[in-house]
N, C-alpha and C positions, 0 to 999 in steps of 0.2 A: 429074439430081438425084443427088447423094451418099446413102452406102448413109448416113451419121450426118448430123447436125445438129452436135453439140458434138462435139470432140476435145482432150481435156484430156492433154495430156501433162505427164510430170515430165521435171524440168530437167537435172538434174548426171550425166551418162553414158549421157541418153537424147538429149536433144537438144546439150548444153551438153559440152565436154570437159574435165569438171571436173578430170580428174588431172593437164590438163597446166594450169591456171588454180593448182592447190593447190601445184605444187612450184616457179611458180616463185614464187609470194607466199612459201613456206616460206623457199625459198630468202635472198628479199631479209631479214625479217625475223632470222633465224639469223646473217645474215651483219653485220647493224645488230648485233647483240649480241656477234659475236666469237667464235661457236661452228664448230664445225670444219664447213668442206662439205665432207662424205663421205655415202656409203650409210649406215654406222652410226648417225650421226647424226637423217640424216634416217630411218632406217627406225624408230629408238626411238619417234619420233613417231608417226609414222604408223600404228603398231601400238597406242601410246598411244590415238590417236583414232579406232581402228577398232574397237578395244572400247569406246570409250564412245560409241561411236553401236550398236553393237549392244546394248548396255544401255538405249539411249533407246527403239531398236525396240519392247524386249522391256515399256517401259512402267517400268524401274527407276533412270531417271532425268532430271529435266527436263534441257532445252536450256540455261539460264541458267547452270546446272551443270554441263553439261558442256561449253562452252566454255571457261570459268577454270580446270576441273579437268585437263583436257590440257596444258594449259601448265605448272600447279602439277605436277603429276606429273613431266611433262618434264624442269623445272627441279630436280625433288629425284634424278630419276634421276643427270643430269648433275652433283651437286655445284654448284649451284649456286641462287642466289636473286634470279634476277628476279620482278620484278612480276608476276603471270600474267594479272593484268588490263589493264596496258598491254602484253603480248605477244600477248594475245588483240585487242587494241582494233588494234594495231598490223597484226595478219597479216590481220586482215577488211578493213581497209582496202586494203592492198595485193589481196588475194584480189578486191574490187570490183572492181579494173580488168581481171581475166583474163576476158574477153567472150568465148575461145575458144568455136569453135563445132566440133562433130563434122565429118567430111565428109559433104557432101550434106544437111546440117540444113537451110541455108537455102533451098535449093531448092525441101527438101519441103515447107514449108512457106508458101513463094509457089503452089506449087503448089496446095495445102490450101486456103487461104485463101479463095479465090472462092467455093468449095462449102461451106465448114463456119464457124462458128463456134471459134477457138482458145484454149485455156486454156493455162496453166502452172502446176501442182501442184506443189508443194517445200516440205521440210520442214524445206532449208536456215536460215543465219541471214539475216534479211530483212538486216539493214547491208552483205550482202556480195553477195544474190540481186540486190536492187534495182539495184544497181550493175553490176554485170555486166550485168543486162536491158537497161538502159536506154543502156546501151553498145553493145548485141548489134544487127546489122540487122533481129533476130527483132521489135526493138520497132516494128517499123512493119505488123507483117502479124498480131501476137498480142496484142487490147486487152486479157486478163484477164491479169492475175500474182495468183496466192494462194500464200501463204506461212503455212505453221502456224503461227509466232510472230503473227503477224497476225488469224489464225482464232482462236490459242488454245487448237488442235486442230492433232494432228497426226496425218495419214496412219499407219496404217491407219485410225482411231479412223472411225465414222461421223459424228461428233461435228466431223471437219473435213468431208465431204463433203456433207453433209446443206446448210450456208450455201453453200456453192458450188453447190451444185445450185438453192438459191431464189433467187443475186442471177442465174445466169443465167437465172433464168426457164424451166429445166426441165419439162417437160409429160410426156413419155416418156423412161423412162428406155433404153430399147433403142437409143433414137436419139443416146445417149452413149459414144462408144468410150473408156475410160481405157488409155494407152500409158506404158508404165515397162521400166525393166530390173530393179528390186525385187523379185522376189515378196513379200515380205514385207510390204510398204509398201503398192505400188501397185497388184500384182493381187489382195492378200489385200483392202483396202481396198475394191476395186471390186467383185469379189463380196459380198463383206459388205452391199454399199448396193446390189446389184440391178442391178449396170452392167457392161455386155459390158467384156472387157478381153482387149490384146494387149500380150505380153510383146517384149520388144527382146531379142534372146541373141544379137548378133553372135560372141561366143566359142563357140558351141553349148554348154552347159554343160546338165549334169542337170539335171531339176527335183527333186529330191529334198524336194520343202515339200508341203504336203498341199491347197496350194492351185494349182488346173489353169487355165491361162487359155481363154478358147475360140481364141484363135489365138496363133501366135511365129510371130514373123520377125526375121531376120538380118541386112537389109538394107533401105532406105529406099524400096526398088522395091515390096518386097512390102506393104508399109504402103499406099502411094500409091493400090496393083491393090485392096490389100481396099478402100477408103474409094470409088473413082471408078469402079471398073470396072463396066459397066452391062449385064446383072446381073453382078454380084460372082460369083465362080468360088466363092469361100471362105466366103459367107453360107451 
Protein backbone atom coordinates (compact mmCIF):
# COMPACT_ATOMS: atom_id res chain seq x y z
CA UNK A 1 0.00 0.00 0.00
CA UNK A 2 1.23 3.64 -0.97
CA UNK A 3 1.94 5.98 1.93
CA UNK A 4 -1.04 8.55 -0.50
CA UNK A 5 -4.07 7.55 -2.39
CA UNK A 6 -4.16 10.85 -4.87
CA UNK A 7 -0.94 12.68 -6.12
CA UNK A 8 -1.79 15.73 -7.80
CA UNK A 9 1.14 17.13 -9.44
CA UNK A 10 1.60 20.42 -11.32
CA UNK A 11 2.80 20.43 -14.84
CA UNK A 12 5.26 23.05 -16.55
CA UNK A 13 8.84 22.58 -14.60
CA UNK A 14 7.55 19.79 -12.35
CA UNK A 15 6.71 17.21 -14.50
CA UNK A 16 6.57 18.97 -18.08
CA UNK A 17 9.91 20.90 -19.26
CA UNK A 18 8.16 23.81 -20.16
CA UNK A 19 11.36 26.26 -20.82
CA UNK A 20 12.51 24.18 -23.32
CA UNK A 21 8.52 23.49 -25.08
CA UNK A 22 8.35 27.84 -24.44
CA UNK A 23 11.48 28.85 -26.49
CA UNK A 24 11.10 26.68 -29.08
CA UNK A 25 7.27 27.76 -29.98
CA UNK A 26 8.76 31.54 -29.21
CA UNK A 27 11.15 30.89 -31.44
CA UNK A 28 8.89 29.59 -34.44
CA UNK A 29 6.45 32.33 -33.90
CA UNK A 30 9.11 35.45 -33.72
CA UNK A 31 10.70 34.03 -36.67
CA UNK A 32 6.97 33.92 -38.73
CA UNK A 33 6.99 37.50 -38.09
CA UNK A 34 10.51 38.66 -39.02
CA UNK A 35 11.72 39.61 -35.65
CA UNK A 36 15.43 39.11 -34.81
CA UNK A 37 16.53 35.63 -33.17
CA UNK A 38 18.79 36.65 -30.49
CA UNK A 39 18.97 36.77 -26.57
CA UNK A 40 17.71 40.30 -26.73
CA UNK A 41 14.89 39.55 -28.21
CA UNK A 42 13.78 36.72 -26.87
CA UNK A 43 14.85 37.75 -23.32
CA UNK A 44 12.38 41.17 -23.74
CA UNK A 45 9.70 38.51 -23.72
CA UNK A 46 10.32 36.56 -21.41
CA UNK A 47 10.86 39.16 -18.86
CA UNK A 48 7.63 40.70 -20.44
CA UNK A 49 5.76 37.32 -19.25
CA UNK A 50 7.40 36.72 -16.30
CA UNK A 51 5.95 39.75 -14.74
CA UNK A 52 2.74 39.19 -15.83
CA UNK A 53 2.33 35.81 -14.52
CA UNK A 54 3.74 37.07 -11.14
CA UNK A 55 1.02 39.69 -11.25
CA UNK A 56 -1.71 36.83 -12.00
CA UNK A 57 0.06 35.01 -8.74
CA UNK A 58 -0.41 37.97 -6.78
CA UNK A 59 -4.38 37.98 -7.78
CA UNK A 60 -3.70 41.44 -10.09
CA UNK A 61 -4.51 40.15 -13.02
CA UNK A 62 -6.61 37.59 -14.96
CA UNK A 63 -5.26 35.04 -17.47
CA UNK A 64 -7.29 36.43 -20.56
CA UNK A 65 -5.27 39.49 -19.82
CA UNK A 66 -2.46 38.54 -19.57
CA UNK A 67 -1.93 36.57 -22.49
CA UNK A 68 -2.80 39.44 -25.32
CA UNK A 69 -1.06 41.88 -22.81
CA UNK A 70 2.55 40.07 -23.40
CA UNK A 71 2.47 40.22 -26.80
CA UNK A 72 0.78 43.85 -26.86
CA UNK A 73 3.67 44.94 -24.70
CA UNK A 74 6.26 43.10 -26.68
CA UNK A 75 5.21 44.54 -29.80
CA UNK A 76 5.14 48.35 -28.50
CA UNK A 77 8.52 47.53 -26.97
CA UNK A 78 9.83 46.36 -30.32
CA UNK A 79 8.31 49.43 -32.41
CA UNK A 80 6.16 47.48 -33.79
CA UNK A 81 2.27 46.61 -34.39
CA UNK A 82 1.36 43.23 -34.66
CA UNK A 83 -1.90 41.71 -33.65
CA UNK A 84 -1.22 40.50 -30.06
CA UNK A 85 -4.14 38.34 -30.40
CA UNK A 86 -2.98 36.46 -33.40
CA UNK A 87 0.66 36.28 -31.77
CA UNK A 88 -0.94 35.11 -28.84
CA UNK A 89 -3.42 32.62 -30.82
CA UNK A 90 -0.33 31.71 -32.89
CA UNK A 91 2.59 30.81 -30.12
CA UNK A 92 -0.12 28.70 -27.96
CA UNK A 93 -0.72 26.78 -30.82
CA UNK A 94 2.90 26.08 -31.67
CA UNK A 95 3.65 25.85 -27.52
CA UNK A 96 0.79 22.76 -27.87
CA UNK A 97 2.93 20.62 -29.63
CA UNK A 98 6.17 21.01 -27.02
CA UNK A 99 5.04 17.47 -25.14
CA UNK A 100 8.68 17.71 -23.66
CA UNK A 101 8.98 15.83 -20.62
CA UNK A 102 11.67 16.49 -17.78
CA UNK A 103 14.08 13.51 -17.31
CA UNK A 104 12.88 10.65 -15.39
CA UNK A 105 9.08 12.19 -15.48
CA UNK A 106 7.85 9.32 -17.24
CA UNK A 107 9.12 6.76 -15.40
CA UNK A 108 8.02 8.22 -12.31
CA UNK A 109 5.17 8.13 -13.04
CA UNK A 110 4.59 4.55 -14.51
CA UNK A 111 6.14 3.84 -11.56
CA UNK A 112 3.30 5.86 -9.34
CA UNK A 113 0.55 4.69 -11.20
CA UNK A 114 -0.24 1.26 -10.00
CA UNK A 115 -0.23 2.55 -6.26
CA UNK A 116 -1.89 5.95 -6.51
CA UNK A 117 -4.32 7.71 -8.19
CA UNK A 118 -2.72 10.67 -10.71
CA UNK A 119 -3.74 14.32 -11.21
CA UNK A 120 -2.32 17.35 -13.01
CA UNK A 121 -2.87 20.78 -11.55
CA UNK A 122 -1.79 23.80 -13.99
CA UNK A 123 -2.67 27.03 -14.15
CA UNK A 124 -1.33 27.15 -17.54
CA UNK A 125 -3.62 28.13 -20.77
CA UNK A 126 -5.88 25.03 -21.30
CA UNK A 127 -5.29 25.63 -25.66
CA UNK A 128 -1.81 24.93 -25.10
CA UNK A 129 -1.81 22.38 -21.50
CA UNK A 130 -4.35 20.06 -23.41
CA UNK A 131 -2.13 19.80 -26.30
CA UNK A 132 0.89 18.98 -24.85
CA UNK A 133 -0.84 16.36 -22.42
CA UNK A 134 -2.48 14.72 -24.85
CA UNK A 135 0.66 14.53 -26.82
CA UNK A 136 2.84 13.52 -23.66
CA UNK A 137 3.19 9.56 -22.88
CA UNK A 138 2.09 10.99 -19.43
CA UNK A 139 -1.58 10.58 -20.97
CA UNK A 140 -1.83 7.10 -20.77
CA UNK A 141 -0.84 6.63 -16.91
CA UNK A 142 -2.55 10.18 -15.50
CA UNK A 143 -6.71 10.23 -16.31
CA UNK A 144 -7.22 13.69 -14.48
CA UNK A 145 -5.94 17.07 -16.25
CA UNK A 146 -7.26 20.27 -14.27
CA UNK A 147 -6.66 23.40 -15.60
CA UNK A 148 -7.64 26.82 -13.85
CA UNK A 149 -9.19 28.32 -17.00
CA UNK A 150 -11.28 25.27 -16.79
CA UNK A 151 -11.97 25.41 -12.87
CA UNK A 152 -12.38 29.17 -13.06
CA UNK A 153 -9.97 28.95 -10.26
CA UNK A 154 -6.71 29.28 -10.15
CA UNK A 155 -4.13 27.74 -7.78
CA UNK A 156 -3.42 29.03 -4.98
CA UNK A 157 -7.10 30.16 -4.60
CA UNK A 158 -8.98 27.12 -2.56
CA UNK A 159 -11.69 28.09 -4.81
CA UNK A 160 -9.48 25.74 -7.53
CA UNK A 161 -8.81 23.04 -5.12
CA UNK A 162 -11.78 22.62 -3.29
CA UNK A 163 -13.64 20.98 -7.21
CA UNK A 164 -10.74 18.87 -7.50
CA UNK A 165 -10.78 17.46 -4.41
CA UNK A 166 -14.97 16.51 -4.91
CA UNK A 167 -14.73 15.12 -8.66
CA UNK A 168 -11.90 12.95 -7.28
CA UNK A 169 -13.91 11.80 -4.74
CA UNK A 170 -11.54 12.80 -1.79
CA UNK A 171 -12.52 11.21 1.71
CA UNK A 172 -9.06 12.08 3.61
CA UNK A 173 -7.33 14.70 2.97
CA UNK A 174 -3.75 13.50 4.43
CA UNK A 175 -4.02 10.69 1.84
CA UNK A 176 -3.37 13.65 -0.83
CA UNK A 177 0.28 14.45 -1.64
CA UNK A 178 0.21 17.91 -3.76
CA UNK A 179 3.88 18.07 -5.83
CA UNK A 180 5.07 21.51 -7.49
CA UNK A 181 8.12 23.52 -7.86
CA UNK A 182 5.88 26.87 -6.96
CA UNK A 183 5.83 27.80 -3.58
CA UNK A 184 3.62 30.25 -4.23
CA UNK A 185 1.03 28.40 -6.28
CA UNK A 186 1.29 24.86 -5.40
CA UNK A 187 2.58 24.46 -1.80
CA UNK A 188 1.00 27.83 -0.63
CA UNK A 189 -2.29 26.44 -2.20
CA UNK A 190 -1.94 22.91 -0.63
CA UNK A 191 -1.49 24.12 2.88
CA UNK A 192 -4.21 26.50 2.64
CA UNK A 193 -6.82 23.31 1.74
CA UNK A 194 -5.28 21.05 4.39
CA UNK A 195 -3.07 18.89 1.96
CA UNK A 196 0.39 17.38 2.77
CA UNK A 197 2.71 19.04 0.04
CA UNK A 198 6.19 18.34 -1.53
CA UNK A 199 8.24 20.91 -3.09
CA UNK A 200 10.44 19.81 -6.35
CA UNK A 201 13.85 22.30 -5.84
CA UNK A 202 16.06 20.38 -8.22
CA UNK A 203 18.29 23.86 -8.20
CA UNK A 204 18.29 23.70 -4.26
CA UNK A 205 17.15 27.38 -4.01
CA UNK A 206 16.07 29.13 -0.65
CA UNK A 207 12.74 28.96 0.63
CA UNK A 208 12.51 32.45 1.30
CA UNK A 209 8.16 32.48 1.25
CA UNK A 210 6.63 32.00 4.46
CA UNK A 211 4.93 29.01 3.24
CA UNK A 212 7.16 25.54 4.49
CA UNK A 213 6.33 22.30 2.67
CA UNK A 214 6.48 19.18 4.86
CA UNK A 215 9.04 17.73 2.49
CA UNK A 216 11.69 18.88 -0.87
CA UNK A 217 13.23 16.86 -3.03
CA UNK A 218 15.68 17.25 -5.78
CA UNK A 219 15.26 14.35 -7.57
CA UNK A 220 12.51 11.96 -8.83
CA UNK A 221 14.05 9.02 -6.51
CA UNK A 222 13.32 10.89 -3.48
CA UNK A 223 9.53 11.43 -4.50
CA UNK A 224 9.14 7.78 -5.65
CA UNK A 225 10.96 6.53 -1.59
CA UNK A 226 8.48 9.04 0.03
CA UNK A 227 5.11 7.68 -1.80
CA UNK A 228 6.18 3.56 -1.83
CA UNK A 229 8.59 3.02 0.65
CA UNK A 230 6.98 0.69 3.14
CA UNK A 231 7.06 2.32 6.07
CA UNK A 232 8.09 5.65 4.48
CA UNK A 233 11.66 6.78 6.19
CA UNK A 234 10.13 10.42 5.63
CA UNK A 235 6.31 10.02 7.02
Amino acid sequence: MANFDFLLFDADNTLFDFDRAEDAALRQVLAERGYPDDDTTRGLYLSINRDLWARLDRGEVTQSFLVVERFAAFTRAMGRDDDPVAFNRDYLDRLAQGAFLLPGAEALCRALAPHCTLAIITNGVARAQRGRFARSPLAEVIPYLFISEEVRAAKPSPAFFEPVLRQLGVTRRERVLVVGDNLSTDIRGALDCGLPAAWYNPRGLPNTTPWTPQWTFSDYTQLEELVLAQPSPLL
